[in-house]
N, C-alpha and C positions, 0 to 999 in steps of 0.2 A: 584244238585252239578255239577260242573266243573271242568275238570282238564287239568290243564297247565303246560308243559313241557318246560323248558329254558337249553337250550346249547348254545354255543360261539365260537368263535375263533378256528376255524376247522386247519386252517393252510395246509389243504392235502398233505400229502408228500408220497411218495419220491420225489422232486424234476422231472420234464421232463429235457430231454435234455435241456441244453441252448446252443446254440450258442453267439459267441462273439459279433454279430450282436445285438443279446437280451441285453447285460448288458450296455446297452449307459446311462446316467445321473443317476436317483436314482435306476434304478435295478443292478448298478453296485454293492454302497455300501450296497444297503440289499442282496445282494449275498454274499456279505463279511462275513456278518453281521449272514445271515443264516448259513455258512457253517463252521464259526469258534467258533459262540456263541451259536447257535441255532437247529444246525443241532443233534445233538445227545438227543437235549432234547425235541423240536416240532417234534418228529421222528415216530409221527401217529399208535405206536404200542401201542395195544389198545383200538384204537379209533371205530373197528367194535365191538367189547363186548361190549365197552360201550353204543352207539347207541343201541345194541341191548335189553342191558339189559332197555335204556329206553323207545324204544316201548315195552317191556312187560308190562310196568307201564299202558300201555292202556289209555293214555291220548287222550282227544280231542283235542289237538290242541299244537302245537310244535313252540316256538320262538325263531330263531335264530340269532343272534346279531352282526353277523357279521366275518371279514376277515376268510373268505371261503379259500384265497389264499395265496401265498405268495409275490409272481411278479408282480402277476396279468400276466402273462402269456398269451396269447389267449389259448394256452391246458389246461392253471391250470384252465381258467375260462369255458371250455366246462365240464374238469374235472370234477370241482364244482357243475356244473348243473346237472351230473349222481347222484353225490354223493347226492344231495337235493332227489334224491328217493328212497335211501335208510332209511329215515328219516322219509318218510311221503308224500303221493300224497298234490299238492299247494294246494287245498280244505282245507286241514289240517294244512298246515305249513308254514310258511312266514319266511322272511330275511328282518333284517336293514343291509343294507351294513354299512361295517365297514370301515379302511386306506388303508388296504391293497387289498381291494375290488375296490378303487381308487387310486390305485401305482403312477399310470402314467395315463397323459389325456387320456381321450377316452378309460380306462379300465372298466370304470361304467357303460359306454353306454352298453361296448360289455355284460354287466353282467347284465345288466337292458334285452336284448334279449334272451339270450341262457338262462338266472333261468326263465325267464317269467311271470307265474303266482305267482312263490313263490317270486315275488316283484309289487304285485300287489293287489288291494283292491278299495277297495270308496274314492276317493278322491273329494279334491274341488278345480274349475277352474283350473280343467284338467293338474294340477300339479301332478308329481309319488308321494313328499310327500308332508307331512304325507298320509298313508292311514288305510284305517279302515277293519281289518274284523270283523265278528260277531259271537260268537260262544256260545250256551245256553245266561247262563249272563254278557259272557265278549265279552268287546268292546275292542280289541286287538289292538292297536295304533302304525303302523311304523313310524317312524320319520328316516331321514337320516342324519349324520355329517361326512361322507363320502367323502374327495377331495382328489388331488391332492396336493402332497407338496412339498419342496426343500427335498433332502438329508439331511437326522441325522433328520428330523422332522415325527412325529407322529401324529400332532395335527388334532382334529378336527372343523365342523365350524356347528353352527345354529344360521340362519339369522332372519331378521324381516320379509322375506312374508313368511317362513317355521313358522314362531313363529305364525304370524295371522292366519294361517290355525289353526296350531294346537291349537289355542285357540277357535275358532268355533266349530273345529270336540270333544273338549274336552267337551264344553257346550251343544253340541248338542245331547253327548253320556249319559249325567248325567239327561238332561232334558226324554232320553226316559228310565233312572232306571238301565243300565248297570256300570257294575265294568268296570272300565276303566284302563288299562295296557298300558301304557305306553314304548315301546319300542328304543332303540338307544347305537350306538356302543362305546361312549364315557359316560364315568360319569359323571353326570352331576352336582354333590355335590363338594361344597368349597374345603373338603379334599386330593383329588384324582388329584387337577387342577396341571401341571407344564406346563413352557413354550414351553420344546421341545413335550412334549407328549397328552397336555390336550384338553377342550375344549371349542375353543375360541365362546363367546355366552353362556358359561355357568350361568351366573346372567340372561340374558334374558329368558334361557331354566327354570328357577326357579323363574321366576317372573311369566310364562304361568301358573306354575303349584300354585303358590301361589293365582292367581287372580283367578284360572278357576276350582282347584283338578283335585287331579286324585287320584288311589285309590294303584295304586302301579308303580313303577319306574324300568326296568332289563337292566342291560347294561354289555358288554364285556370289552373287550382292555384291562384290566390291569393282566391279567391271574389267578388270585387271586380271592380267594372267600372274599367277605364283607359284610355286612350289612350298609347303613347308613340311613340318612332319612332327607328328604328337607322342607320347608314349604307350608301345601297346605292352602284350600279354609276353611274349617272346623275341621282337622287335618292334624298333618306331616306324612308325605308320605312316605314308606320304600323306599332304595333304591339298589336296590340287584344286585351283581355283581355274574361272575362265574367265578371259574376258566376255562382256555382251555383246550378243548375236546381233545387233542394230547398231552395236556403234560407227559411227561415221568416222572414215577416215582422218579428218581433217580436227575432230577432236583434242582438248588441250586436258579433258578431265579423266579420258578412258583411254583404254587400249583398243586398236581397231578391232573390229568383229569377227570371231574365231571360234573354232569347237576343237577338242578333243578327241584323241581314238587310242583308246587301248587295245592291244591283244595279248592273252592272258592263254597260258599253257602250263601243263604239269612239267614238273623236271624231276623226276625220281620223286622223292618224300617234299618237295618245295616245289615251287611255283616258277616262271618266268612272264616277265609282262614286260613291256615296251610301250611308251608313249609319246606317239608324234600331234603335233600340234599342227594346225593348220588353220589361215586365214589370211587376213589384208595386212599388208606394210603401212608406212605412212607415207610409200609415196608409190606412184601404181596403181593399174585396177586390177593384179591378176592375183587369184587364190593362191596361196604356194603354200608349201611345209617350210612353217616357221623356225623346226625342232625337233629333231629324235634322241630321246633319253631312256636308257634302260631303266627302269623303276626295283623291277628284281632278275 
């Protein structure tokens, strides 16, 4: 048996300093955006219990989905790198960058150096994604939809040579008998798509997974817990969201703050997995198991 733990959308706050110098093009309006919409409800209180209570789950291995940050900040993004150790040494734990992890150009780069290993794995032709790590019998898959965008946009993008990797690494991971987890910061299912927030490439990202399987789908950004399921190679594929790891209980836009935990076993020629959810209610301050659902 295996056990995989899913968190999201960390958001870290409090806020650093900003200077006015920091808010030039799109960090101006998500400064807005954080401080009038945002700010009392991604207000990170919380967010150590909850971490904590999920390393006691004693999982092997911990996937996170992204926007670490807010600004993207050069502090929020050194910030983020401390905070990825409280989680789990990179051996253990990887990051899809998410939007906010690419605010602004050259915020991905700085967050591709300072997280380091916890964006790092097997790759093919020396591309960062998709990359692979391996852990018992899951083949744990980052994929990145992480850019840069105008102001009021969220959206994210996956292209055709991100798609042809991850159609190899997808083949190549079933041909050697692993559960293949699929990771990425945007949803990748019909339901979840809009213009300003969605992501563009999402019929491509579901045709990889239709021609090639995979055995499950975890993705952030919408802050919201879901379930849905796309079509794969031999069966449709769950596709499981979380809510974010900061959200405040008393919130009217997110679902309180929650992580994921699978445990994934062989059952003769197929699989078995089970996923319990666990975090805050909306009323309360104690962690609980929100949900046990067998997935296969």
């Amino acid at each position: 048996m295996t056990t995989l733990a899913h968190i999201s959308d960390i958001h870290l706050g409090p806020m650093p300093p900003v200077a006015w110098t920091d808010l030039l093009g799109k960090r101006l309006t998500g400064y807005l955006n954080w401080r009038l919409m945002r700010h009392d409800t991604l207000n990170g209180e919380g967010l150590n219990s909850l971490v904590r209570h999920m390393r006691e789950q004693n999982a092997e291995f911990t996937a996170v989905t992204g926007d670490l940050v807010n600004l993207a900040l050069p502090a929020e993004v050194v910030r983020a790198g401390e905070w990825l150790k409280t989680v789990g040494p990179a051996e253990t734990t990887c990051v899809s960058p998410g939007n906010h992890d690419a605010y602004v150009p050259g915020a991905l780069e700085q967050a591709k150096r300072d997280w380091g290993a916890y964006m790092q794995g097997e790759t093919l032709d020396n591309e960062a994604f998709p990359f692979v790590r391996r852990v018992g019998d899951l083949a744990i898959i980052s994929c990145s939809s992480a850019v840069p965008t105008r102001p009021f946009l969220a959206i994210g993008r996956f292209e055709e040579a991100q798609a042809a990797r991850l159609a190899k690494i997808l083949k190549a991971m079933d041909d050697a008998g692993f559960f293949r987890v699929v990771m990425i910061h945007h949803p990748p299912n019909q339901e979840l798509q809009h213009p300003s927030f969605g992501l563009k490439g999402h019929k491509l990202f579901r045709q990889v997974i239709a021609d090639n399987g995979a055995e499950l789908v975890l993705h952030g950004h919408t802050h919201r817990s879901s379930i849905h399921s796309i079509k794969g190679l031999n069966h449709e594929v769950p596709v499981i969201g979380v809510a974010s790891a900061s959200s405040a209980q008393g919130g009217t836009l997110d679902d309180p703050a929650r992580y994921n935990l699978f445990r994934v076993d062989r059952s003769g020629t197929g699989w078995t997995c089970t996923m319990r959810e666990f975090g805050y209610q909306r009323l309360g301050s104690e962690i609980v198991m929100r949900m046990q659902m067998r997935i296969y």
